[in-house]
FIKE-599634 format. One record per residue (C-alpha): residue in one letter; residue number from 1; x, y, z. Coordinates in steps of 0.1 Angstrom, whole numbers, always signed. Layout:
BEGIN
- A	NUM	X	Y	Z;
...
# end
This chain:
BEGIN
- X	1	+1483	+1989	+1077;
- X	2	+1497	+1986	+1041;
- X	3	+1485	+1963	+1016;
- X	4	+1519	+1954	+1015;
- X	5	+1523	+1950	+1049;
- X	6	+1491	+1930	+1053;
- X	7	+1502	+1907	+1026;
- X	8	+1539	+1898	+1038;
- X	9	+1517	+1894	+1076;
- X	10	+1492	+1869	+1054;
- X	11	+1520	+1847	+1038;
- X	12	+1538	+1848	+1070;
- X	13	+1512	+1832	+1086;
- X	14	+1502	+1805	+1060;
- X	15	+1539	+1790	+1046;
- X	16	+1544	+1766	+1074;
- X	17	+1545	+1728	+1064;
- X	18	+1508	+1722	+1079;
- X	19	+1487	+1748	+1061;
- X	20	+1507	+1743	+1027;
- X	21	+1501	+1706	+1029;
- X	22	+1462	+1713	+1039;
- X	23	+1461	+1734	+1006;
- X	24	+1476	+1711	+984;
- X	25	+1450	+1686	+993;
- X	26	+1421	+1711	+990;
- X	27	+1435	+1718	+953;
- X	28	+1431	+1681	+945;
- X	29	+1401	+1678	+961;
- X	30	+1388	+1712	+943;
- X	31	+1402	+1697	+914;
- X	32	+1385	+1660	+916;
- X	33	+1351	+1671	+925;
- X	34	+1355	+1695	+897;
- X	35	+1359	+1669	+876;
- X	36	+1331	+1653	+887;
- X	37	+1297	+1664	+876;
- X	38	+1272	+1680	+900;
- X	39	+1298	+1681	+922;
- X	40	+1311	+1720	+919;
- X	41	+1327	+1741	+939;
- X	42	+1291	+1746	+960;
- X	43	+1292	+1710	+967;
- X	44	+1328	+1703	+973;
- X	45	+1335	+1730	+1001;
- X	46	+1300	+1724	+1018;
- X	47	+1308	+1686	+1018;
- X	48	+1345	+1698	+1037;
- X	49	+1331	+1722	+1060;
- X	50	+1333	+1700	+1090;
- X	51	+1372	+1704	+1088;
- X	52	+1373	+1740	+1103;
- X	53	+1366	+1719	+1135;
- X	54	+1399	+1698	+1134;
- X	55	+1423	+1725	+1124;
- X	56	+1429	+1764	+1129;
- X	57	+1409	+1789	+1116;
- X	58	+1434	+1801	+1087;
- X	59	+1444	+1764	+1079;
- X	60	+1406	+1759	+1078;
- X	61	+1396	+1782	+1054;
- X	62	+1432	+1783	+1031;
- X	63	+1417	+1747	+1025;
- X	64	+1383	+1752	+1017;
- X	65	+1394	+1789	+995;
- X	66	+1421	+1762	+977;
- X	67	+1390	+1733	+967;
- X	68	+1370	+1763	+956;
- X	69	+1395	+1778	+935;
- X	70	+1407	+1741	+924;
- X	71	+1371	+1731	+917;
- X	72	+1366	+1760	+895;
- X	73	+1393	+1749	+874;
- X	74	+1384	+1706	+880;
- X	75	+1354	+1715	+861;
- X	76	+1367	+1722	+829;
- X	77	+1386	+1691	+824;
- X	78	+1352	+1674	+818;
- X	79	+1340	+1699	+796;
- X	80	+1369	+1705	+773;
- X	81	+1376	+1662	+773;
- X	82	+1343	+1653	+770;
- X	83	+1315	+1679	+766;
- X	84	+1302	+1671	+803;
- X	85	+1310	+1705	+821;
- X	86	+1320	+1701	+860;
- X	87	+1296	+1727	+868;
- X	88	+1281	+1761	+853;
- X	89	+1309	+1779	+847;
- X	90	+1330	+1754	+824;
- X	91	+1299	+1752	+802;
- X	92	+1316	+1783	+780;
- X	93	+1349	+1771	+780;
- X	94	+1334	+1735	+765;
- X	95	+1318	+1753	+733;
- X	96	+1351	+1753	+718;
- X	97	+1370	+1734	+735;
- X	98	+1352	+1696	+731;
- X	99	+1359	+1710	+694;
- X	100	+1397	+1708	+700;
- X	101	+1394	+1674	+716;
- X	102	+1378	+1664	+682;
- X	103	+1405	+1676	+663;
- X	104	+1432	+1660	+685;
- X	105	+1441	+1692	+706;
- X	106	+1423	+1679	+734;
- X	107	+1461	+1685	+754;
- X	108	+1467	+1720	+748;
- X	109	+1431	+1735	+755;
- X	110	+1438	+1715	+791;
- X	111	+1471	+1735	+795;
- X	112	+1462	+1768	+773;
- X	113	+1432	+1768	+799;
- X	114	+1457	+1763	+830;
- X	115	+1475	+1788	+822;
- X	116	+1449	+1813	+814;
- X	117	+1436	+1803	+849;
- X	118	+1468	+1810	+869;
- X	119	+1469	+1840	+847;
- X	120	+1432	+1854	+854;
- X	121	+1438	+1845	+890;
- X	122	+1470	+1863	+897;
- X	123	+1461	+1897	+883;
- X	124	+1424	+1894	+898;
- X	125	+1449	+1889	+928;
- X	126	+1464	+1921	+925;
- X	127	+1428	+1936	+917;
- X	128	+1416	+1926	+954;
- X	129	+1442	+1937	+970;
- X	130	+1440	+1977	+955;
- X	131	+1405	+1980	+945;
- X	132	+1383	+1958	+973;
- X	133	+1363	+1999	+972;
- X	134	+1350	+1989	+941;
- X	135	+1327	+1963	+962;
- X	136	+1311	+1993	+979;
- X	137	+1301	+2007	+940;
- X	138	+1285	+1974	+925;
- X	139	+1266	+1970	+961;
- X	140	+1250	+2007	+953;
- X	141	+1240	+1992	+920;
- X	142	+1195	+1991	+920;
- X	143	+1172	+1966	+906;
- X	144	+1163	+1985	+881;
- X	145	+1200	+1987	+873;
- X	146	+1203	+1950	+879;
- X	147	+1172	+1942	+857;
- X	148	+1192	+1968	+827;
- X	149	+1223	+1945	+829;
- X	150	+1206	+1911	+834;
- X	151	+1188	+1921	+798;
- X	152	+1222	+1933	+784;
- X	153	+1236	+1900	+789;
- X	154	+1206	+1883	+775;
- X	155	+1218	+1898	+741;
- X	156	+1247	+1876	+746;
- X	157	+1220	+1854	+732;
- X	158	+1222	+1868	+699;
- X	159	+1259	+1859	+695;
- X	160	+1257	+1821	+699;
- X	161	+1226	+1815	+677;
- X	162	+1245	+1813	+647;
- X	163	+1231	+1822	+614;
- X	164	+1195	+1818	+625;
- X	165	+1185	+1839	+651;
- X	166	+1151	+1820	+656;
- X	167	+1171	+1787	+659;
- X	168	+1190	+1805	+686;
- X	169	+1157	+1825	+701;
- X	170	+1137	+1786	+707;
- X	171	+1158	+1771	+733;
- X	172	+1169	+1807	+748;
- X	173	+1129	+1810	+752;
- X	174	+1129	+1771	+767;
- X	175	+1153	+1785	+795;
- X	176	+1135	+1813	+806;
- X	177	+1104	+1790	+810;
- X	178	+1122	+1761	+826;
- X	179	+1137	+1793	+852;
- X	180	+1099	+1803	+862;
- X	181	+1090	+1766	+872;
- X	182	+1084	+1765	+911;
- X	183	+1074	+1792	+940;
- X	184	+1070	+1827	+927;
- X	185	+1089	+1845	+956;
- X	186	+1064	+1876	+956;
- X	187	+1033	+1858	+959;
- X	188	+1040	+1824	+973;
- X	189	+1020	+1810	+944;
- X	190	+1031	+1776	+927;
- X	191	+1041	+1785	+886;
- X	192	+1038	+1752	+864;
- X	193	+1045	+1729	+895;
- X	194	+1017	+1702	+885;
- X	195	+1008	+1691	+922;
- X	196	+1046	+1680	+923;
- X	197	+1061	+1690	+958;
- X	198	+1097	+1678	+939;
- X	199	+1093	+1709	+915;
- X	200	+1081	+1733	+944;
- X	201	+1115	+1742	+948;
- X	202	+1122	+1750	+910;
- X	203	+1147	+1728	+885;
- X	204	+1182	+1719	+893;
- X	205	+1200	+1740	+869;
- X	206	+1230	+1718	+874;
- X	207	+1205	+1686	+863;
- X	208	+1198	+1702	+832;
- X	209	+1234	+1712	+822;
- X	210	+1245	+1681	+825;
- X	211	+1216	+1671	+809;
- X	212	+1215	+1693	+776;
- X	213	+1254	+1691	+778;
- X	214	+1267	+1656	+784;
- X	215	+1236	+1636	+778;
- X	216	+1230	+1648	+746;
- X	217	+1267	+1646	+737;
- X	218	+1264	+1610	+742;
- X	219	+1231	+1603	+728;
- X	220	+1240	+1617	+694;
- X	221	+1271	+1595	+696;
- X	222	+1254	+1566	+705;
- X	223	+1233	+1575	+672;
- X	224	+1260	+1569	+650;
- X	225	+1271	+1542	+637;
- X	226	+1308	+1546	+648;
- X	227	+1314	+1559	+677;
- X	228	+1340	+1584	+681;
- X	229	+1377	+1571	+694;
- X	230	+1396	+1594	+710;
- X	231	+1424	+1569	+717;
- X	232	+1446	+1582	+686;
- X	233	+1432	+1620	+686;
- X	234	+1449	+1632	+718;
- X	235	+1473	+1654	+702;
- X	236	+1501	+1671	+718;
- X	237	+1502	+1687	+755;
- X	238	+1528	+1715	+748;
- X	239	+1518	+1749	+747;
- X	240	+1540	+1770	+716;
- X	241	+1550	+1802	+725;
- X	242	+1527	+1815	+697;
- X	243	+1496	+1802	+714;
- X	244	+1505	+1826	+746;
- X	245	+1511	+1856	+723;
- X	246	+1480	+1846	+704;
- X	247	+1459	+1841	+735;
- X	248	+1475	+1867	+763;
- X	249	+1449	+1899	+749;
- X	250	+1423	+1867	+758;
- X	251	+1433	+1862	+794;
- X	252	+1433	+1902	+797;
- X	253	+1398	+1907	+786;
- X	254	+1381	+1873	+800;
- X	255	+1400	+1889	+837;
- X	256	+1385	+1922	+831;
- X	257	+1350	+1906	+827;
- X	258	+1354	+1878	+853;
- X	259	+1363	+1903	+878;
- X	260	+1334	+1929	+875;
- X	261	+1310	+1902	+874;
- X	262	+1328	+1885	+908;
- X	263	+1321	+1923	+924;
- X	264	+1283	+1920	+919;
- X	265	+1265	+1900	+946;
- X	266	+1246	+1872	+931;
- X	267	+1264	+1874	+899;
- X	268	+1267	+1837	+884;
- X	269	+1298	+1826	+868;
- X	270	+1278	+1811	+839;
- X	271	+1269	+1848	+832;
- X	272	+1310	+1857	+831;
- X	273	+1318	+1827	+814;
- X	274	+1295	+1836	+788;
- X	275	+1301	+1874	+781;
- X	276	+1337	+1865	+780;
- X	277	+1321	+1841	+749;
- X	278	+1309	+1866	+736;
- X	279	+1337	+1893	+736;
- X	280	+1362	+1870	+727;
- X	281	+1338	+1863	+697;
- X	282	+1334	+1899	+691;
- X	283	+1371	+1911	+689;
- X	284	+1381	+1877	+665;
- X	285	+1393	+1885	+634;
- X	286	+1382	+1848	+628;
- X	287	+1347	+1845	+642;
- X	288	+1338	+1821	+620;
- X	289	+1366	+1799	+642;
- X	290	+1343	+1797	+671;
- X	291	+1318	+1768	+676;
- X	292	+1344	+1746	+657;
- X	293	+1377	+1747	+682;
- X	294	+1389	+1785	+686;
- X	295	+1419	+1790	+714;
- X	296	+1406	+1822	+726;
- X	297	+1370	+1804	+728;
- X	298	+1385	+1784	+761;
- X	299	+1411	+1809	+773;
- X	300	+1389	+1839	+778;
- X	301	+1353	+1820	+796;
- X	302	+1380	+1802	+820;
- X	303	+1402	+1829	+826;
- X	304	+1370	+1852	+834;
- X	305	+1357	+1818	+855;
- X	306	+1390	+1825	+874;
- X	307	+1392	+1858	+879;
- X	308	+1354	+1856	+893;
- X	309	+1362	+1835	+918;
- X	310	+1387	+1855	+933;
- X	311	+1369	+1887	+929;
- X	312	+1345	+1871	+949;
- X	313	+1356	+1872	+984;
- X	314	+1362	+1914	+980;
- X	315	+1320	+1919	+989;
- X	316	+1326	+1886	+1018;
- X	317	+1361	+1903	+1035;
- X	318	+1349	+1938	+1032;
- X	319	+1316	+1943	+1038;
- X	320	+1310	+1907	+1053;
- X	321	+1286	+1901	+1025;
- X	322	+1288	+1866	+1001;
- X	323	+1281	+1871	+972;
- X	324	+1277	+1834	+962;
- X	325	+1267	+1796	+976;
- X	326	+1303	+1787	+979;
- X	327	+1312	+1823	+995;
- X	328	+1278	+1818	+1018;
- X	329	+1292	+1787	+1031;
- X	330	+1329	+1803	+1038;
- X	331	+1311	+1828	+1056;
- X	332	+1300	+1800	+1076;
- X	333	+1331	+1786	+1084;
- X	334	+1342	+1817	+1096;
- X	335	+1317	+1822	+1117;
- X	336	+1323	+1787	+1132;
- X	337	+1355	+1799	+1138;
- X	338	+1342	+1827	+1155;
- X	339	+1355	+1853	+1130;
- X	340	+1333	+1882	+1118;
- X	341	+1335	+1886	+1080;
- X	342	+1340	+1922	+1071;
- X	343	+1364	+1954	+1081;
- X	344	+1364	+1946	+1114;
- X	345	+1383	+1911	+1104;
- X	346	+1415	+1933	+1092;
- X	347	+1415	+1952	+1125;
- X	348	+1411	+1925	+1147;
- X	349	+1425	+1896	+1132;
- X	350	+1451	+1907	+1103;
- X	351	+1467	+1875	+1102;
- X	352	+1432	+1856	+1090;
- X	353	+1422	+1883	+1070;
- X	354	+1456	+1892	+1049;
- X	355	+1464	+1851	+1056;
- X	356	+1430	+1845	+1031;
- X	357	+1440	+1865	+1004;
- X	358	+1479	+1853	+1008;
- X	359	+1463	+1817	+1003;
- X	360	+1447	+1822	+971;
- X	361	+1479	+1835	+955;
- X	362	+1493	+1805	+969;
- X	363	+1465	+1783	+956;
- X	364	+1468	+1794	+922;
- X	365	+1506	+1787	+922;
- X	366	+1499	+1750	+932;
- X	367	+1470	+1750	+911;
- X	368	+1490	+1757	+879;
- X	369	+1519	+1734	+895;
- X	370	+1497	+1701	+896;
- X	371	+1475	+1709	+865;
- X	372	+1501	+1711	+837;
- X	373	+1519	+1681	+849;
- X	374	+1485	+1658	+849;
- X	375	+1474	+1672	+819;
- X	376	+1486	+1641	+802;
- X	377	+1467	+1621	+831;
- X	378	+1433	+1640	+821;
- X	379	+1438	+1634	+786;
- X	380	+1443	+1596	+794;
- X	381	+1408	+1592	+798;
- X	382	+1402	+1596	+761;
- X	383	+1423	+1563	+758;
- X	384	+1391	+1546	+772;
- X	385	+1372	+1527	+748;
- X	386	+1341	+1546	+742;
- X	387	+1319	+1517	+748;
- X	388	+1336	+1516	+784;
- X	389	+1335	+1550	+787;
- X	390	+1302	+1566	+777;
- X	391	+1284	+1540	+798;
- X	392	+1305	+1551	+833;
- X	393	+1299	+1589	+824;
- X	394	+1267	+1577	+824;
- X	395	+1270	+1563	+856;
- X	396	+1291	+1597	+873;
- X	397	+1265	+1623	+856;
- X	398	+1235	+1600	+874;
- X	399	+1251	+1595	+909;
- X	400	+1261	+1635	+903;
- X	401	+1228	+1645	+893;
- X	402	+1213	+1624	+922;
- X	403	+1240	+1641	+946;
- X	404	+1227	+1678	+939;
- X	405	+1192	+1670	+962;
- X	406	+1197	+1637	+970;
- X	407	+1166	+1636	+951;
- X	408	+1157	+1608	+919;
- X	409	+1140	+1634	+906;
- X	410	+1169	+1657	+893;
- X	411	+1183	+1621	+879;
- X	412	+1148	+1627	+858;
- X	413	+1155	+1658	+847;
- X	414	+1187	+1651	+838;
- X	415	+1172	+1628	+812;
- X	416	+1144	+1645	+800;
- X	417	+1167	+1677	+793;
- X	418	+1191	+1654	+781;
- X	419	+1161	+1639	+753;
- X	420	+1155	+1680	+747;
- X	421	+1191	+1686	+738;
- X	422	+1190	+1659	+714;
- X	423	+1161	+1670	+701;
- X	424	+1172	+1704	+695;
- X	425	+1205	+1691	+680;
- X	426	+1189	+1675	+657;
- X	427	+1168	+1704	+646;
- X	428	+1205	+1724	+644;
- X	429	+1195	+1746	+671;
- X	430	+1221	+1756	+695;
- X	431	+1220	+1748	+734;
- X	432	+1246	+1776	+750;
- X	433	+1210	+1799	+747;
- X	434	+1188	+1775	+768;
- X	435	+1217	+1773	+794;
- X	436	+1224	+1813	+800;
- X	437	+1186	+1821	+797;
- X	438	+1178	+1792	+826;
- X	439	+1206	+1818	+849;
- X	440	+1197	+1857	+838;
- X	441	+1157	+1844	+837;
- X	442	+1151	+1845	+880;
- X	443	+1176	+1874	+878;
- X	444	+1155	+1894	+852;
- X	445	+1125	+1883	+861;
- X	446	+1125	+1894	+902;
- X	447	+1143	+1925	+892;
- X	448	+1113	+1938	+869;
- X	449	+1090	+1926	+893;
- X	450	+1102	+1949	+919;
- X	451	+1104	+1980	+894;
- X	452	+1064	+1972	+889;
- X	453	+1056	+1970	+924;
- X	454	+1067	+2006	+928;
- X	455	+1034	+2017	+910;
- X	456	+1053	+2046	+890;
- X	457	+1054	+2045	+852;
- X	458	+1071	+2017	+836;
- X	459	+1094	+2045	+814;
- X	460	+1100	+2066	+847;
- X	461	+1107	+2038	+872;
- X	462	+1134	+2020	+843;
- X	463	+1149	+2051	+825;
- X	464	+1159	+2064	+861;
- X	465	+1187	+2055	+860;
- X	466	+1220	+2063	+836;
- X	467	+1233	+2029	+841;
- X	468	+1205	+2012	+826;
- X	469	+1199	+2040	+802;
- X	470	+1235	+2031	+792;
- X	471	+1230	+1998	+788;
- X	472	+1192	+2000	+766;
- X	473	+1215	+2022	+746;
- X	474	+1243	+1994	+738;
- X	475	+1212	+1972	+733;
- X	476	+1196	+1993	+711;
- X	477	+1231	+1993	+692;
- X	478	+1233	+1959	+689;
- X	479	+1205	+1950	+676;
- X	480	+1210	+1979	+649;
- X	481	+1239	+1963	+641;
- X	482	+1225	+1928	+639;
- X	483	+1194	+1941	+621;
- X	484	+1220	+1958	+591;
- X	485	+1232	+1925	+591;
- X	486	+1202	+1910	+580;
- X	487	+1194	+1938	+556;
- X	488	+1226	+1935	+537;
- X	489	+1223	+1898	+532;
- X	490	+1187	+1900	+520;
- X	491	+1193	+1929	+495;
- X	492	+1226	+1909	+485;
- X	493	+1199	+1879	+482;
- X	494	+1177	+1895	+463;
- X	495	+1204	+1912	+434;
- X	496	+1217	+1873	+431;
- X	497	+1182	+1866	+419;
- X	498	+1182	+1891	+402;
- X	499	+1212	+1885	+383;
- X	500	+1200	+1853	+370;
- X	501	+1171	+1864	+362;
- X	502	+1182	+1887	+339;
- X	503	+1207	+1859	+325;
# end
């Protein structure tokens, strides 16, 4: 069978009045507890899960695939409105875009970011259905090749530390630490744990985004003595045709990126989300522009967001492998309908299979259908007095953080890495480090462990293979590049100094 033929056999079986209505309501869900923090896409399809009992199997799972793909983009509304991102993700996308809010643009990086969604989405669409063999390639890849790209997108690091690169360097080197707190995996051991059986299990990474994120947001307003209003700096919600043409090489790249990361089990969107950042940074003529409200600083870490989560599913419906938590408990409900994931699934049960990836194309339809409508709706939030609003932010980002574990200790560290944030802001050092570095650490860290265990040289064991040669290479380039840099501006330095000496 044809992908064509599968495809027309897929939306055949899900455009009948039930399943589309099931899917609208998972793309508001998606879309709600996106909005919500601590409640991510993880969250909101585990919470639904019990739904695959009460309906069939493809209405079942076109649901739960529609809140996952809603919630991915529900949590960046948060982010770009108020600087409290929905989940990992939408921490990128809020860099830049809580910059546009400030200057009263808060309504076109909602709708720019919609339609770089639908956008990423669509052609990631296309890339699942023609290239689901490149799964097969990124599940060859080795730790040692894992470890090589974990430390490539560490260098990331180096982009968003601004002029400084010790500023940036301090919290990146507060994330790794925070990511080693809890059981070391190889030995069992307890790392930093204290005696305290709530840290055994390690730090709620969602805890302290919201934490560093949205706490310190509204610490440092609370700080001053006016507090921002938004009420009269919405701005417009229209999108000019010039923003598309300014932003469509953005929403290329960030799908490129999104979707190689989606194909690599384990992968975290933060990590996409990020390197799209970073990219996007990298082929500005206007870097300067990011950090202070760039357009392509929103459209490329969402659109990459987007084009993850579809790229996704390709390791879960062909190899019966998930790749993430949300894609783990999908598995599950396919299992519960007594469906195998993998190629078997296509042979045996087309109309699930091909009637999965027919739903997400129609999910991202309705997705950009109800978001650029309510876009106004989002932005009414900003119409809130701030001393009304802060306070019930306040209020979501503690039930939220309590919601993760149903633990009062991840309300702690909310707090404390809340205090930390401030802190740092008000030592100008930037957070996005401390927040990518808290991912890639575990990753990094349990990938090098396994290339020591080996007992073969460090150089032989690492430099084995060309992938992660590759990748020390671009490193090694980098860091050139960043190094002449710093050269140039310390010999330009030094002949200013020298010119008024001489005068």
């Amino acid at each position: 069978m044809g992908a064509f033929e599968g495809l027309l056999i897929g939306f055949q079986s899900i455009i009948t009045p039930e399943i589309l209505i099931f899917m609208v309501l998972g793309c508001a869900l998606g879309m709600v507890t996106g909005v919500l923090p601590g409640f991510g896409p993880p969250s909101a399809t585990a919470l639904l899960l019990p739904v695959v009992f009460l309906v069939s199997p493809t209405a079942s799972i076109a649901m739960i695939a529609s809140i996952y793909y809603g919630s991915m983009y529900g949590g960046t509304i948060t982010a770009i409105l108020l600087n409290v991102p929905g989940e990992a993700a939408s921490v990128a996308t809020g860099l830049d875009g809580y910059q546009m809010t400030k200057r009263g643009l808060g309504g076109k990086a909602l709708a720019i970011s919609a339609i770089g969604s639908f956008v990423g989405g669509f052609i990631a669409m296309i890339g699942m259905v023609f290239a689901s063999n490149f799964a097969i390639l990124a599940l060859k890849l080795t730790y040692i090749d894992i470890f090589a790209l974990s430390l490539l997108a560490l260098i990331v690091v180096i982009g968003l530390t601004g002029k400084s690169m010790i500023k940036g360097l301090i919290p990146a080197a507060l994330g790794l630490f925070v990511g080693t707190v809890g059981i070391d995996h190889f030995s069992g051991a307890q790392r930093f744990t204290f005696g305290n059986p709530d840290m055994a299990s390690g730090i709620s990474y969602i805890a302290v985004i919201m934490g560093i994120f949205g706490l310190t947001e509204i610490l440092t307003n609370l700080g001053q003595k006016q507090l921002i209003n938004f009420a009269s700096n919405i701005g417009p919600t229209r999108v000019s045709f010039s923003d598309i043409r300014e932003t469509i090489p953005s929403m290329g790249r960030g799908t490129v990126v999104g979707f190689f990361f989606g194909l690599m089990p384990g992968s975290p969107s933060a990590a996409a989300a990020f390197t799209s950042y970073a990219v996007e940074k990298r082929f500005s003529k206007h870097p300067e522009r990011f950090g202070k409200g760039a357009i392509q600083g929103v459209v490329g870490p969402d659109t990459a967001a987007n084009a993850l989560a579809i790229s996704n599913f390709i390791p879960l419906m062909t190899l019966g492998i998930p790749s993430s938590s949300t894609m783990a408990i999908i598995f599950s409900a396919l299992i519960v309908n007594g469906l195998q994931p993998g190629p078997l699934l296509f042979e045996q049960h087309p109309e699930v299979a091909w009637g999965i990836i027919a739903s997400l194309v129609v999910a991202n339809v309705i997705l950009l259908i109800m978001a650029l409508p309510l876009v106004r709706v989002w932005v009414s939030v900003l119409k809130i007095p701030t001393e009304l609003l802060y306070p019930a932010v306040l209020g979501v980002m503690t039930l939220g953080a309590y919601a993760v574990n149903n633990n009062i200790f991840d309300v702690i560290v909310m707090w404390c890495a809340g205090l930390v944030g401030f802190i740092l802001t008000r030592l100008d050092m930037p957070l996005a480090p401390a927040a990518l570095t808290l991912v890639l650490g575990p990753m990094l860290e349990g990938n090098f462990r396994r290339g020591l265990s080996i007992g073969k040289p460090l150089v032989e064991t690492f430099l084995s293979s060309p992938l992660a040669v590759t990748c020390y290479l671009v490193m090694i380039a980098v860091f050139a590049w960043k190094g002449i840099g710093v050269l140039r501006k310390l010999i330009q330095a030094r002949s200013g100094k020298g010119a008024l000496a001489t005068s």
